[in-house]
N, C-alpha and C positions, 0 to 999 in steps of 0.2 A: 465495887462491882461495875463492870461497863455497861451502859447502857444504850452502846450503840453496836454494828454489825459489826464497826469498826473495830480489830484488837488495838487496844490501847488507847481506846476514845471514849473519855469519861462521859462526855456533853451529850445531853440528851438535844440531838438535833431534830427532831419530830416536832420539838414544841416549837421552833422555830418558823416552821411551814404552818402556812393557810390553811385552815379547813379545806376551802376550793380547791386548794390545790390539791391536797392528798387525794382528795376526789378525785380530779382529773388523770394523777399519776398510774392511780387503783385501776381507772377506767381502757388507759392505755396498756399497758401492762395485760389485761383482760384479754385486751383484740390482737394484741403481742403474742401472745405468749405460746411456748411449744408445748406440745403433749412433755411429759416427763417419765418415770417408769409407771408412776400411776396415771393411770389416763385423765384422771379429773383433778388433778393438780397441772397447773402452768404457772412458767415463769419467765419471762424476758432476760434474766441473767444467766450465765455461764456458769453451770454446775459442778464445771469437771477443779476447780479451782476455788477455793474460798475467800474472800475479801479480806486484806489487811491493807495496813497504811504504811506497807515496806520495812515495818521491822522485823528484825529475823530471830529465828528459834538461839536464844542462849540457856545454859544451864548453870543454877544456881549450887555452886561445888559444896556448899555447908549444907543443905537439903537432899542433896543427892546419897544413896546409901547403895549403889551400884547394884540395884537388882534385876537390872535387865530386861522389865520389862517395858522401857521406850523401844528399846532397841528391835524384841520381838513384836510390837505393832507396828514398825516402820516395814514397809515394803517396801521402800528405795534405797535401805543400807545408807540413810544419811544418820546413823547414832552410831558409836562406838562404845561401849562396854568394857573397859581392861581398867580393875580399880574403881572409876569414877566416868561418868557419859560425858562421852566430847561430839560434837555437831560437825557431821562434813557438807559444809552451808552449800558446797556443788550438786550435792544428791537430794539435796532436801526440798521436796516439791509444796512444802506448807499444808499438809494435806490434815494436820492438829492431832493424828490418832497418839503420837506419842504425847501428846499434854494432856492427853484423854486417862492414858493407863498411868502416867505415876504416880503413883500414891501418896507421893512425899509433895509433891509442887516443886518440883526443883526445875523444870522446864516453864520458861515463862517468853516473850518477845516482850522483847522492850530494844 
């Protein structure tokens, strides 16, 4: 289980940082931060977009049982469906909803 924001990053980097610091970061972030759809929620990061470490959506072809629904959560037509799901890595904006709906695990980044 990862235990950072990071896909694919085991290392717990929290423990790494200072008290003080997390304090300060918290603090900035605070006076940063935009409205978001809820008004009493902020954040200094980029929402439209989710944090990886640049690896990309593969499918694992032994887990996969072609049921279609990666495919029907993507809204950018980056999954293919004939048989078994193949990644079209140009349309794929990382957005996770397809690793979200499969049931099997067959979509992983690595």
């Amino acid at each position: 289980m990862a235990y950072s924001f990071f896909i694919g990053s085991e290392k717990r980097h929290w423990d790494e940082i200072p008290r003080c610091e997390l304090d300060g970061m918290a603090e900035a972030f605070r006076d940063r931060g935009t409205p978001g759809v809820v008004p009493a929620l902020k954040s200094g990061l980029p929402h439209d977009r989710p944090v990886t470490d640049g690896s990309r959506l593969q499918v694992i072809n032994d887990l996969c049982v072609g049921c279609s629904y990666c495919s029907m959560a993507c809204n950018d037509d980056a999954l293919v469906v004939e048989g078994l799901c193949e990644v079209n890595e140009q349309n794929c904006t990382d957005c996770l909803r397809c690793l979200l709906w499969c049931p099997t695990g067959a979509l992983v980044y690595s």
